[in-house]
Backbone as numpy.savetxt, mean C-alpha at the origin, in Angstrom:
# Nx Ny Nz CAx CAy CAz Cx Cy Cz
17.06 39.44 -44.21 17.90 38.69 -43.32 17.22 37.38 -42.91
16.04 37.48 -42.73 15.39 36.24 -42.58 15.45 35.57 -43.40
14.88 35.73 -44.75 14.95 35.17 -45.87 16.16 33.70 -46.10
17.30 35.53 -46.09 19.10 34.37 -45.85 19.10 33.38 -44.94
18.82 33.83 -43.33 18.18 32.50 -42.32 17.62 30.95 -43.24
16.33 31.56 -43.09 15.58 30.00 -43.93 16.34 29.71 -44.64
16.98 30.06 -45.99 17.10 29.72 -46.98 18.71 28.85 -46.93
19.06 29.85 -45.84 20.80 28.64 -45.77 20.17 27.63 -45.89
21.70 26.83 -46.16 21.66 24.93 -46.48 22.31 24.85 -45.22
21.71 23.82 -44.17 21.68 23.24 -43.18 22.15 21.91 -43.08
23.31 21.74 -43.98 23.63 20.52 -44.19 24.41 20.11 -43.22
23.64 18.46 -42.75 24.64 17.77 -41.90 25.15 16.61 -42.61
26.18 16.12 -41.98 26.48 14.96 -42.59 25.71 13.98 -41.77
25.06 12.33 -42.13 24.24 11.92 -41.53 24.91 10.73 -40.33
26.05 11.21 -40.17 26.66 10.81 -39.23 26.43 11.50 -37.77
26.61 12.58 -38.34 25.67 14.12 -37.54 24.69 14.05 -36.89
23.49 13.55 -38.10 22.44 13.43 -37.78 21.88 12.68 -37.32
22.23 10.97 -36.70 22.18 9.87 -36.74 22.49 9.93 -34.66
23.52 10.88 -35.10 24.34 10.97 -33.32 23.82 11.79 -32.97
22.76 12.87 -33.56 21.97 14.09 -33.16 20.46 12.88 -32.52
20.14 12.28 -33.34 18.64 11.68 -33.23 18.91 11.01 -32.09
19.91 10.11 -31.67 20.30 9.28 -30.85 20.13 9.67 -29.39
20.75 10.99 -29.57 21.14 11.83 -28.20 20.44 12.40 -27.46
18.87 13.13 -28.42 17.91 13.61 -28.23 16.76 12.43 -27.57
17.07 11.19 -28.50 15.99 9.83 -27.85 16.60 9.65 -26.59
17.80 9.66 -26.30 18.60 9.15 -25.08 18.44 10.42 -24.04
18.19 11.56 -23.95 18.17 12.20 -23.05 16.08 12.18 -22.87
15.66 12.51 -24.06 13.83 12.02 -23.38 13.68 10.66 -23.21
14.40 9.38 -22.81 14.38 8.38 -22.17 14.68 8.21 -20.79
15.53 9.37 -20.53 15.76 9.47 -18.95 15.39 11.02 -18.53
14.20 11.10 -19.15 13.43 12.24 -18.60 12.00 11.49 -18.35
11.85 10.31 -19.05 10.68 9.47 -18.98 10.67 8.61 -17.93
12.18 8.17 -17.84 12.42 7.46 -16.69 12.66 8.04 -15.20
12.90 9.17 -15.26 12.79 10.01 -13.72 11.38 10.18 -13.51
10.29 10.55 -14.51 9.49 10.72 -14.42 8.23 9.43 -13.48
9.10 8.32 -14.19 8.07 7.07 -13.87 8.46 6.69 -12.54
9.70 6.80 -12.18 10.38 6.43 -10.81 9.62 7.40 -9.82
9.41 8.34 -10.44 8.92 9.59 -9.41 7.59 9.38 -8.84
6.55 8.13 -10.12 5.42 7.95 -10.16 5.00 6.96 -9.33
6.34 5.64 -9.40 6.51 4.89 -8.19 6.53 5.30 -7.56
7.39 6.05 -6.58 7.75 6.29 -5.45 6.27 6.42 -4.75
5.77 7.77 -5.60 4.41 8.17 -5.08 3.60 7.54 -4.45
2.96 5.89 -5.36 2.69 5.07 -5.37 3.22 4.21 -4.06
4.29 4.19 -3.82 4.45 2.99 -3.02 4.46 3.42 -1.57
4.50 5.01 -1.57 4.39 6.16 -0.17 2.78 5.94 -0.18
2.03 5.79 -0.83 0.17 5.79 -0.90 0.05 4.34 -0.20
0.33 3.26 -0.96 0.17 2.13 -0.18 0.85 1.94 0.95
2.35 2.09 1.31 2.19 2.42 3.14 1.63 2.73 3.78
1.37 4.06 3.34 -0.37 4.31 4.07 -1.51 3.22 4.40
-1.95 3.09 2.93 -2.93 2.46 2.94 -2.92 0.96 4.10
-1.74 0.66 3.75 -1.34 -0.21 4.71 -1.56 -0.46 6.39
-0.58 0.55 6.74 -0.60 1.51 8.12 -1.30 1.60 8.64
-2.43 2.59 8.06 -3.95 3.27 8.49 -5.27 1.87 8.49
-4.87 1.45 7.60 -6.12 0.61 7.08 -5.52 -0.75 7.48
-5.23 -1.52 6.88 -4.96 -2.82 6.92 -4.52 -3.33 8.24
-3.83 -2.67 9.38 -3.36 -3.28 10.60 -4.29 -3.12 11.24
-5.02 -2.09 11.04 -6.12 -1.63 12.24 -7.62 -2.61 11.63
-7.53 -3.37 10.32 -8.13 -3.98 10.47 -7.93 -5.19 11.27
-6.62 -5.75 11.15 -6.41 -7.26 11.90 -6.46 -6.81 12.90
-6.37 -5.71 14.04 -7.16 -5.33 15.19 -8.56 -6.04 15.29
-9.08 -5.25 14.33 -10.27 -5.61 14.49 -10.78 -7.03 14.67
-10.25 -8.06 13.61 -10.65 -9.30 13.47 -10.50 -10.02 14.43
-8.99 -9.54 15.47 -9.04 -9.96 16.58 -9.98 -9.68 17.61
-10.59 -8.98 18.16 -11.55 -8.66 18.62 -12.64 -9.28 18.66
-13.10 -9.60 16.97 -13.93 -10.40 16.69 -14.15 -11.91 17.04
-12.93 -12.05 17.09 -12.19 -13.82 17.48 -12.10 -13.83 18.59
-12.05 -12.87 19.72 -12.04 -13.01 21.19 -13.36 -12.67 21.38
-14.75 -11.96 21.31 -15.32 -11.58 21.29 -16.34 -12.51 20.84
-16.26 -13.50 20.08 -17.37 -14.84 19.25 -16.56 -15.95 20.47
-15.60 -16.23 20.98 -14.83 -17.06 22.45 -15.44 -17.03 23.21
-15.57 -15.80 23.86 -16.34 -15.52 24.73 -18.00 -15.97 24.78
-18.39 -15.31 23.76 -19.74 -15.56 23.42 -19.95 -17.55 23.14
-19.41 -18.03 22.86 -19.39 -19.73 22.71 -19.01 -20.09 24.02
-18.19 -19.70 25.17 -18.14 -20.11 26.41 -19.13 -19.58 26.99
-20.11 -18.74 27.22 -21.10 -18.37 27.71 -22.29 -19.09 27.24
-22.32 -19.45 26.09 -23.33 -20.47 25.33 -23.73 -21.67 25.98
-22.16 -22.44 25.86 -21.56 -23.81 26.41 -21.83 -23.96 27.63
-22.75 -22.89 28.73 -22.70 -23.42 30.22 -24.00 -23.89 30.51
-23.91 -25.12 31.48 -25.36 -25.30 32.00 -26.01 -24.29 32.84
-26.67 -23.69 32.75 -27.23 -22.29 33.52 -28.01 -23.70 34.49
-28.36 -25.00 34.65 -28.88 -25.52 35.57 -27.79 -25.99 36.89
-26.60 -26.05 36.71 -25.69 -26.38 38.47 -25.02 -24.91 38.09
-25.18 -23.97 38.92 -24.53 -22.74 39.82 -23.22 -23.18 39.84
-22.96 -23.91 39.79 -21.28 -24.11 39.92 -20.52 -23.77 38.97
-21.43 -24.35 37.37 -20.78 -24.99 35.95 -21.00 -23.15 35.61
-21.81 -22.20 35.92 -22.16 -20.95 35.73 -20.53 -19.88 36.57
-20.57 -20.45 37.44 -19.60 -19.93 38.37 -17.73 -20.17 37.62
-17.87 -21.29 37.50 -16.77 -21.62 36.49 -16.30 -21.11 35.29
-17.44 -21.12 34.61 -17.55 -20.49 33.29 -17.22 -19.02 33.54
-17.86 -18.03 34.17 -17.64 -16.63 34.53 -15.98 -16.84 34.82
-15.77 -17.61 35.63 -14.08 -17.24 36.00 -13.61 -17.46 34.76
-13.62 -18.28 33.73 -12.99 -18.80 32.52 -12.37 -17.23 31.74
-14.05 -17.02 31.82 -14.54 -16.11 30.29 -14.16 -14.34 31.01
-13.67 -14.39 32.15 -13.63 -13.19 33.36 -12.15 -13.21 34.11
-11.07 -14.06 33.90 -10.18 -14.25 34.99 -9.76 -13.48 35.74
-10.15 -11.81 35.37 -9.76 -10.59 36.00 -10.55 -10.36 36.98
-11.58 -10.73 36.75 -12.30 -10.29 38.17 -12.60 -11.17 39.19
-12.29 -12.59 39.48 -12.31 -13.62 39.62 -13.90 -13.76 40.33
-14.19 -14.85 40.83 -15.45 -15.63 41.33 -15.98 -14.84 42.49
């Protein structure tokens, strides 16, 4: 019975076969393509993150840095010789706690 199996003629016409090859490329093209979309997605959920976590909390930071080097250049900038120009400066670089 096997034999009979193999041995039939499996004939298509290549019209058949042409719309067989076609159909088979066209359905693993959008199994390739769900696949890659799926790979994006992944991808673009990782860099939000990366984003989010990392990148804002750095421009935190830089700000800090930029108020923080201000400060430090107005404290530089004072004559520590007239008590006044010292007194001034503290309110500048301090406005919260005043004089």
């Amino acid at each position: 019975m096997l034999v009979n199996l193999l041995s039939r003629d499996f004939s298509m016409s290549i019209k058949l076969k042409l719309i067989s090859v076609m159909t088979l490329m066209a359905l693993l093209l959008g199994v390739v393509t769900v696949i890659g979309l799926s790979g994006i997605n992944n991808v673009n959920q990782s860099m939000k993150t990366l984003y989010n976590d990392r990148l804002v909390a750095l421009g935190y930071l830089a700000n800090v840095t930029r108020q923080t080097d201000s400060v430090m250049f107005e404290i530089a900038s004072v004559d520590l010789a007239q008590p006044d120009n010292v007194t001034n400066a503290l309110n500048r670089v301090f406005p919260c706690c005043g004089g």
